[in-house]
C-alpha positions in Angstrom: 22.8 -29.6 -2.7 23.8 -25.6 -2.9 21.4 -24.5 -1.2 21.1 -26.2 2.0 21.3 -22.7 4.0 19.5 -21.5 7.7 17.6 -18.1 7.6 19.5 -15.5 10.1 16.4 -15.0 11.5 15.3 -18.5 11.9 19.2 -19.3 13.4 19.0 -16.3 15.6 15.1 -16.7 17.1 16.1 -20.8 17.7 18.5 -22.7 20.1 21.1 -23.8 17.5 24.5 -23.6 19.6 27.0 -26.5 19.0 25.4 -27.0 15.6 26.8 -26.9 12.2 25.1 -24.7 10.1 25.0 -23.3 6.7 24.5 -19.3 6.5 24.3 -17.3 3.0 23.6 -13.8 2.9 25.2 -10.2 2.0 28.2 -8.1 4.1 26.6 -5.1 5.9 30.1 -4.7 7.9 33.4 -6.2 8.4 35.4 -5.1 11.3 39.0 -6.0 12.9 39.8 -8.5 9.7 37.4 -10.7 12.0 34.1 -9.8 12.9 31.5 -10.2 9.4 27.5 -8.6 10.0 25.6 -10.6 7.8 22.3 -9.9 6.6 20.0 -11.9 3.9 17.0 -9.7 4.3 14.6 -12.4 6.5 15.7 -9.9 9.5 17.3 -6.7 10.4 19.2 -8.5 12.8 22.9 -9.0 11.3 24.5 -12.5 12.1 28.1 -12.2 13.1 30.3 -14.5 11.9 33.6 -15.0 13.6 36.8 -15.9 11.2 40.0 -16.5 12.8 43.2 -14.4 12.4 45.0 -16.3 10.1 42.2 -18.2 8.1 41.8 -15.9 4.9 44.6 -15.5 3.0 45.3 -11.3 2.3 43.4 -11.5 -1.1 39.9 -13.1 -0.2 40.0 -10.9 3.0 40.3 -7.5 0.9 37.2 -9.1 -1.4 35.0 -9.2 2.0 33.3 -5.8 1.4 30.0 -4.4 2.1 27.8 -5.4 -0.3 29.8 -9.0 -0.7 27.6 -11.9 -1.1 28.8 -15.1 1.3 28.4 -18.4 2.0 29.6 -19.8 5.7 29.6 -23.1 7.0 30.3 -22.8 10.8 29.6 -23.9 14.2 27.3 -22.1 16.1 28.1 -21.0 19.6 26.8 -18.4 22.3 28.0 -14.6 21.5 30.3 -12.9 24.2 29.8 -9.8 22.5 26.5 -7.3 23.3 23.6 -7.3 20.9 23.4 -11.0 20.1 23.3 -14.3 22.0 24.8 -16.4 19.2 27.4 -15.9 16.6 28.9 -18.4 14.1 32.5 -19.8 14.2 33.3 -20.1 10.8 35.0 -23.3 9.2 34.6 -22.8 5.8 33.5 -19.4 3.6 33.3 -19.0 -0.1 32.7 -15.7 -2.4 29.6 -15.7 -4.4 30.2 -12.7 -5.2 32.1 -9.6 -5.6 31.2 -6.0 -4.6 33.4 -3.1 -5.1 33.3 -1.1 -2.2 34.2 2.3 -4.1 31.8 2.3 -6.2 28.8 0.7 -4.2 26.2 3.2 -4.1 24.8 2.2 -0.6 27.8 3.3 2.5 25.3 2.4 5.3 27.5 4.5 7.9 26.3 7.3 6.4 22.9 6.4 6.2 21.4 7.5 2.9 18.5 10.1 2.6 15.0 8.6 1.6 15.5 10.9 -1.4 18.9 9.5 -3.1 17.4 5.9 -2.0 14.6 6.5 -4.3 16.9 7.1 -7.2 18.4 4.0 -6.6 15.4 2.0 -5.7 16.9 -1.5 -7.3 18.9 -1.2 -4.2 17.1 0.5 -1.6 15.6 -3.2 0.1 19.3 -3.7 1.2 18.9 -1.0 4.0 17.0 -1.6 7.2 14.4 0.8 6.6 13.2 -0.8 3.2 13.9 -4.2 4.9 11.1 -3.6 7.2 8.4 -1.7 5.3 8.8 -4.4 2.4 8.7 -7.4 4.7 5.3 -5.6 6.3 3.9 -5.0 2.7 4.2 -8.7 2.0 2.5 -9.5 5.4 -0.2 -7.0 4.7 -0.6 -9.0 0.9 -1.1 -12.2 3.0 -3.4 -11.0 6.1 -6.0 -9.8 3.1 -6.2 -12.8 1.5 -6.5 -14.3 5.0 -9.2 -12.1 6.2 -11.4 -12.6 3.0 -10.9 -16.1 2.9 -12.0 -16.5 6.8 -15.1 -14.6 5.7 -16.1 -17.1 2.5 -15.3 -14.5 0.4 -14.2 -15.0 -3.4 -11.0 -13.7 -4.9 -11.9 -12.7 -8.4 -8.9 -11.7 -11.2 -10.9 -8.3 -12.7 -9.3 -7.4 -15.5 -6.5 -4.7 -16.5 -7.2 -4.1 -19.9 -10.7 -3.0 -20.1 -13.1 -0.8 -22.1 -15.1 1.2 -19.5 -13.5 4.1 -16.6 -15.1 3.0 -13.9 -14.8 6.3 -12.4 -16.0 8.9 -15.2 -12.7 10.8 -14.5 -11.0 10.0 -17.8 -8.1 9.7 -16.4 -6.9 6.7 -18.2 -3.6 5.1 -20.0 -4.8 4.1 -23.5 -4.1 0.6 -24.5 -3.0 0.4 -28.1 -1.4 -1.2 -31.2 -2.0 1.6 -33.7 0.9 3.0 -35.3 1.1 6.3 -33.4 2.0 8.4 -36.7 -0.6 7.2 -39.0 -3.6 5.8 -37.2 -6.3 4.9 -39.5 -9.2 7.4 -39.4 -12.9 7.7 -40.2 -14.7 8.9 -43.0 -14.9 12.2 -40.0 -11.5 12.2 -39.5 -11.3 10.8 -36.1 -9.1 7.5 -34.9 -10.6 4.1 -36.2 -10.6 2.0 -33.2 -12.1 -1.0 -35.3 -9.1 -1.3 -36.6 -7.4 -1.4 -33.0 -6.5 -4.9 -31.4 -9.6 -5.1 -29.8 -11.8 -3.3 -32.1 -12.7 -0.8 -29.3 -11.1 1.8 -27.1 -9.3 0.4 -24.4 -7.3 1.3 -21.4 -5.6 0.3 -18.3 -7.9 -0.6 -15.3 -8.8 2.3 -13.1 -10.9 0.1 -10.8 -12.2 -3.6 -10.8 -14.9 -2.6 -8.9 -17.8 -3.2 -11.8 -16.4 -6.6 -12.7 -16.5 -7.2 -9.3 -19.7 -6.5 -8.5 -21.1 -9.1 -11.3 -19.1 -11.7 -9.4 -20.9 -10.5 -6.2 -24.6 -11.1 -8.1 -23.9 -14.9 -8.5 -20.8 -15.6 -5.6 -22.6 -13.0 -3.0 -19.7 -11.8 -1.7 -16.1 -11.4 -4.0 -13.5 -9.1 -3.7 -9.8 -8.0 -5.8 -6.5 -7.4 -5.3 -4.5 -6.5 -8.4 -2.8 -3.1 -10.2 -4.8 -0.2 -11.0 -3.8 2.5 -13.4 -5.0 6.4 -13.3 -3.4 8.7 -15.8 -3.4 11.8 -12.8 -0.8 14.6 -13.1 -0.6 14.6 -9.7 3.0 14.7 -8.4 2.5 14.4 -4.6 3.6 11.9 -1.6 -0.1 10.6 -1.7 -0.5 10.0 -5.3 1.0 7.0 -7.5 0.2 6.5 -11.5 -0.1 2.5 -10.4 -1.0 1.1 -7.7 -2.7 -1.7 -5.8 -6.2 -2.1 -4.8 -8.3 -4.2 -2.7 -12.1 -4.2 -3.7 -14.7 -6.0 -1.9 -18.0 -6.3 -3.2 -21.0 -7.6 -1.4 -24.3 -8.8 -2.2 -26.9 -8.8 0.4 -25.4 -5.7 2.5 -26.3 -2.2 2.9 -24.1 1.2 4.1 -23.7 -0.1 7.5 -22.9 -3.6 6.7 -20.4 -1.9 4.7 -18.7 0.3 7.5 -18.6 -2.6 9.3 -16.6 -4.7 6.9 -14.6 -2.2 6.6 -13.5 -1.1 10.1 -13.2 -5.0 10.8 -11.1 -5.6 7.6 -8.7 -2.8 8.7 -8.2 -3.7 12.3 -7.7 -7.2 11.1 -4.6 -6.5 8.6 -3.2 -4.0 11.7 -3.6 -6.8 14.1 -2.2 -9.6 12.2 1.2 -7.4 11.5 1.5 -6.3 15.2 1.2 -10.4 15.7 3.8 -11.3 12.9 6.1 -8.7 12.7 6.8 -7.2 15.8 10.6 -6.3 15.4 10.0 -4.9 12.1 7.4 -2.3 13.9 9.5 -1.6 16.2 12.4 -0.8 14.2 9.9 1.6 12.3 8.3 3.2 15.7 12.0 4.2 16.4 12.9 5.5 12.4 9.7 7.6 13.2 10.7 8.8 16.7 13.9 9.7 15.7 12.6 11.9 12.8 9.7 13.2 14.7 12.6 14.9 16.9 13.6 17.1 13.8 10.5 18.5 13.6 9.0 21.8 15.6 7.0 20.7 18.3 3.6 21.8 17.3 3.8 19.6 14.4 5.3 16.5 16.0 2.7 13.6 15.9 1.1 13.0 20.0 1.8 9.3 19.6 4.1 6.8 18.5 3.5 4.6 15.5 3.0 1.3 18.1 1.1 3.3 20.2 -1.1 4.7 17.1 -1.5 1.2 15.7 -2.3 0.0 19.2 -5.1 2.8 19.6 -6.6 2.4 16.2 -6.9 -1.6 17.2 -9.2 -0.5 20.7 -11.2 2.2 19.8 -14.6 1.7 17.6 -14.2 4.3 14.6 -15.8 7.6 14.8 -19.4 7.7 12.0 -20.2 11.1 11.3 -22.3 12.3 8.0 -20.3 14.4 5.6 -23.0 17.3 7.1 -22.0 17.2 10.4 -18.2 17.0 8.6 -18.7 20.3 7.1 -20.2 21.5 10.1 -17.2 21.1 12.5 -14.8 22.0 10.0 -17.1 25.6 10.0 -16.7 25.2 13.5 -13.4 24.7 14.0 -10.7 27.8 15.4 -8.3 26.2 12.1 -11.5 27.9 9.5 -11.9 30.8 11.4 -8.5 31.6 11.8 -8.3 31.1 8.0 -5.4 28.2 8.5 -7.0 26.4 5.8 -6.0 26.6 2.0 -8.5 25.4 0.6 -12.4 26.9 1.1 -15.3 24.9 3.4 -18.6 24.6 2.3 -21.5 22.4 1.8 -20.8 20.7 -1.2 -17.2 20.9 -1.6 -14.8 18.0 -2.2 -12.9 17.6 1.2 -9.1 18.4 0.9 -6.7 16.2 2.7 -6.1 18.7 5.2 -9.9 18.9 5.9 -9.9 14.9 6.1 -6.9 14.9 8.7 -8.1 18.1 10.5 -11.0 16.0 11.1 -8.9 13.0 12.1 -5.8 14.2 13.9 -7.4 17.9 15.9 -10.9 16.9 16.4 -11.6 12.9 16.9 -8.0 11.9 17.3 -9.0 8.3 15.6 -10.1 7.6 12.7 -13.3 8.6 11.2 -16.1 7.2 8.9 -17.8 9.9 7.0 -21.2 9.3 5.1 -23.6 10.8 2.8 -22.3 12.7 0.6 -23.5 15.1 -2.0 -24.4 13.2 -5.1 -22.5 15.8 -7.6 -19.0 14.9 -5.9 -19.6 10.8 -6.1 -19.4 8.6 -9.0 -22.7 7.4 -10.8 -23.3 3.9 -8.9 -23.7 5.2 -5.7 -27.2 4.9 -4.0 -29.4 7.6 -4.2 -30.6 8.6 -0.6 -34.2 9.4 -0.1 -33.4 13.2 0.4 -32.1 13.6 -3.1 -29.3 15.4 -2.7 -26.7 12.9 -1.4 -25.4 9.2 -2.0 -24.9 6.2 0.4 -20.9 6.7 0.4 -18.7 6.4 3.0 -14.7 7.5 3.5 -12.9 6.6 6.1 -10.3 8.8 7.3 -6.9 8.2 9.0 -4.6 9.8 11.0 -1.5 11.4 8.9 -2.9 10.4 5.4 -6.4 11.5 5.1 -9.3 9.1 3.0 -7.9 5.1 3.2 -11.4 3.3 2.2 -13.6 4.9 -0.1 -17.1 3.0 -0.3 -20.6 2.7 -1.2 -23.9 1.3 -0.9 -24.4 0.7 -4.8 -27.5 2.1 -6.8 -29.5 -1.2 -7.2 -32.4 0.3 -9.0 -32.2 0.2 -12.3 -34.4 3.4 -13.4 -32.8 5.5 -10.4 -28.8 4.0 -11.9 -30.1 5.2 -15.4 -31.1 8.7 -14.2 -27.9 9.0 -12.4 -25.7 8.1 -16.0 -27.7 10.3 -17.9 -27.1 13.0 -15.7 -23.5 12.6 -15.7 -23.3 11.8 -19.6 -22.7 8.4 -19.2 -23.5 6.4 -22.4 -25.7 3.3 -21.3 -25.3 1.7 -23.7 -21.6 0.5 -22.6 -22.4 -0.3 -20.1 -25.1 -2.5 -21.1 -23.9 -5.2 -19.3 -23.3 -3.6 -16.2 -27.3 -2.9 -16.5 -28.3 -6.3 -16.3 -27.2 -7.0 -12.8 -30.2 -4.2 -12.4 -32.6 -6.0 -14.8 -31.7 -9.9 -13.7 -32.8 -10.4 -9.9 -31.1 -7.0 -8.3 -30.4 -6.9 -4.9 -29.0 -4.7 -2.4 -25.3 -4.5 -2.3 -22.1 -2.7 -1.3 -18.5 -2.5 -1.8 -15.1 -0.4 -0.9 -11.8 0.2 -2.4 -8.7 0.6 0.0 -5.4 1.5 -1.8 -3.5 -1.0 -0.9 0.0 1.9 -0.2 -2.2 3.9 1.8 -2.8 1.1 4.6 0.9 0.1 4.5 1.7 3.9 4.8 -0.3 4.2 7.7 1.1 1.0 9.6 4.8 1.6 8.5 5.0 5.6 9.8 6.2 6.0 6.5 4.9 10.1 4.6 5.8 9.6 1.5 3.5 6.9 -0.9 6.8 6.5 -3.5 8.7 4.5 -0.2 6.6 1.8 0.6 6.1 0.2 -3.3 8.9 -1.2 -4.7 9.0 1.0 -8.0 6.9 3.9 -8.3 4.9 5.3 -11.3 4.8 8.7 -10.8 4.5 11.4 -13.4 8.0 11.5 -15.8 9.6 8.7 -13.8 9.6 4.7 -14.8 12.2 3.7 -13.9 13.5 -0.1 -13.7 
């Protein structure tokens, strides 16, 4: 068998000396015609590999470059060197394959900027930063389907082609297969979708939170985790064209049951990667330290990202209503020094900078804001008795701004019909959606939480394009 390797980070957390193993992995370094870091990406940690003067012949010791792909057999033994307490002796070492060292784009001594990486993102989860924030991303992908399943929940595959915009923003990819230079037209002029694949106007996903909340009226509680698409000209380091969402949806619970789920859902996916992957945080904490030092000192962050993690974990989140929000913001020395770009008012759309104002100078933890004014909130949000504002809820976070964006949902069906109308929402549509109103409603709830905002918050990481592993940004798809 080929592949009868040991993981470098299952040889070097274990008590293998005097064994003979089998390691496999890629040359970070290659010093003294002797000493080989090897890496295969389930670690930082490099394994050294000792090879005796003498035991390469000239040419295969010129092919060992960094980027070379290896496999060692080898006796393990105790390291005399600092860094490492064991090392492999090898016996035997093959080539898989080659790697020009001229022409390799990735010279780790001179540590590459986050920007070049991201031109060469095929490459970029060779270096120890994308190591670590990839190998967190994946334990964040488990630790949701861990928490949900804990709770009885129901994963449910909403799907990514779709008729409706969840979101009224019409912000959405079409999804077509009529020939872009003569489309068939109507007796007015305007594009026959008939004659389209699905006989309708379609378009990538922008949310699965209405499909999910059907699932949620026969399963009680469901949630998804899939792709989601919005067609935003917005080229910032908070802002993908797709990315991932998680979407609860509960049957049964109201605002505060909501809140609840929430805060509990996020502390769970922080606490299961401070369990899991310790080293990786820690190699992150110090990325971030390092960088932090750069900065002016009024603009450094007051913790570390351990330490924010940590503090997040053992403090119960701040619940404000979007009132008292726009209240303290009033209040604050930032609005009446006019530090603020954008205006504050009672009914405005908080900016990010209002959101982390709120967070980062005021609470210092993150924050649950609720009740906001109906105009600024989507359609099938619950009508509060005073009229003027919906049963949402945002919860804020310190160096990003809104991570969870929820809502009780409108359950009555005359109150959910008013509330289309209004926002010239054709009902009939969304007929279907309707009859959830119509066929034993009952109160119910749900939140979205984009999935590269949590893992930008527990990786330290400022810019949403380095922490998913190809980004769809506006003119750039690469790969």
């Amino acid at each position: 068998m080929f592949n009868n390797r040991i993981k470098i980070k299952t040889l070097l957390s274990g008590d293998a000396a005097g064994q003979q193993v089998t390691v496999m992995g890629w040359v970070r370094s290659f010093r003294n015609n002797q000493f080989i870091a090897l890496n295969d990406g389930s670690t930082n940690n490099n394994l050294q590999v000792v090879v005796e003067l003498g035991q390469l012949d000239e040419p295969t010791l010129k092919r060992i470059t960094t980027g070379a792909s290896l496999k060692i057999t080898g006796q393990v033994v105790e390291s005399l060197g600092k860094g490492q307490k064991l090392e492999v002796k090898a016996t035997t070492l093959e080539i898989l394959g080659d790697c020009d060292a001229e022409k390799y784009p990735l010279q780790l001594k001179n540590r590459p900027s986050l920007e070049y990486l991201r031109e060469i993102a095929h490459l970029r989860f060779r270096t120890n930063t994308f190591g670590a924030i990839f190998r967190v991303r994946h334990a964040l992908a488990f630790a949701i389907h861990e928490f949900f399943n804990k709770q009885g929940f129901v994963y449910l595959h909403t799907p990514i082609i779709t008729a409706s915009d969840a979101e009224g923003a019409g912000e959405t990819f079409r999804v077509t297969t009529l020939p872009f230079d003569n489309p068939p037209r109507t007796a007015a002029g305007e594009i026959d979708f008939a004659e389209d694949f699905f006989g309708k106007s379609t378009n990538l996903t922008v949310s699965g939170q209405l499909e999910g909340e059907l699932g949620a009226m026969a399963f009680s509680e469901v949630y998804t985790f899939g792709p989601t698409f919005r067609a935003e000209n917005s080229n910032t380091t908070r802002h993908l064209a797709e990315f991932w969402m998680i979407e609860p949806e509960m049957a049964f619970y109201d605002l505060e049951d909501n809140m609840n789920l929430a805060e509990a859902f996020i502390k769970y996916l922080i606490g299961y990667v401070m369990t899991n992957n310790r080293e990786d945080l820690e190699f992150l904490d110090q990325r971030l330290a390092e960088e932090e030092k750069q900065k002016p000192q009024a603009e450094r962050s007051e913790m570390g990202l351990i330490e924010k993690l940590e503090f997040v974990l053992n403090n119960n989140f701040e619940r404000i209503t979007y009132t008292e929000a726009i209240r303290i913001l009033l209040d604050s020395p930032a609005y009446k020094k006019k530090k603020f770009k954008y205006d504050v008012s009672w009914g405005i759309d908080m900016q990010s900078e209002h959101e982390r104002y709120l967070v980062e100078k005021h609470f210092k933890k993150p924050v649950i804001v609720t009740n906001y004014p109906k105009d600024i909130k989507a359609f099938y949000m619950r009508l509060n008795d005073d009229g003027k504002t919906v049963a949402a809820m945002d919860i804020l976070a310190p160096g990003i701004g809104e991570i969870v964006g929820g809502s009780q949902r409108e359950e009555r069906l005359e109150k959910l019909e008013g509330r289309m109308h209004d926002m010239h929402i054709p009902t009939e549509e969304l007929n279907w959606y309707l009859d959830t109103r119509r066929y034993g409603a009952v109160p119910h709830a749900g939140f979205g939480l984009g999935f590269e905002r949590i893992v930008l918050f527990v990786t330290g990481m400022t810019n949403i394009r380095d922490v998913i592993p190809f980004a769809r940004t506006p003119k750039n798809c690469e790969f």
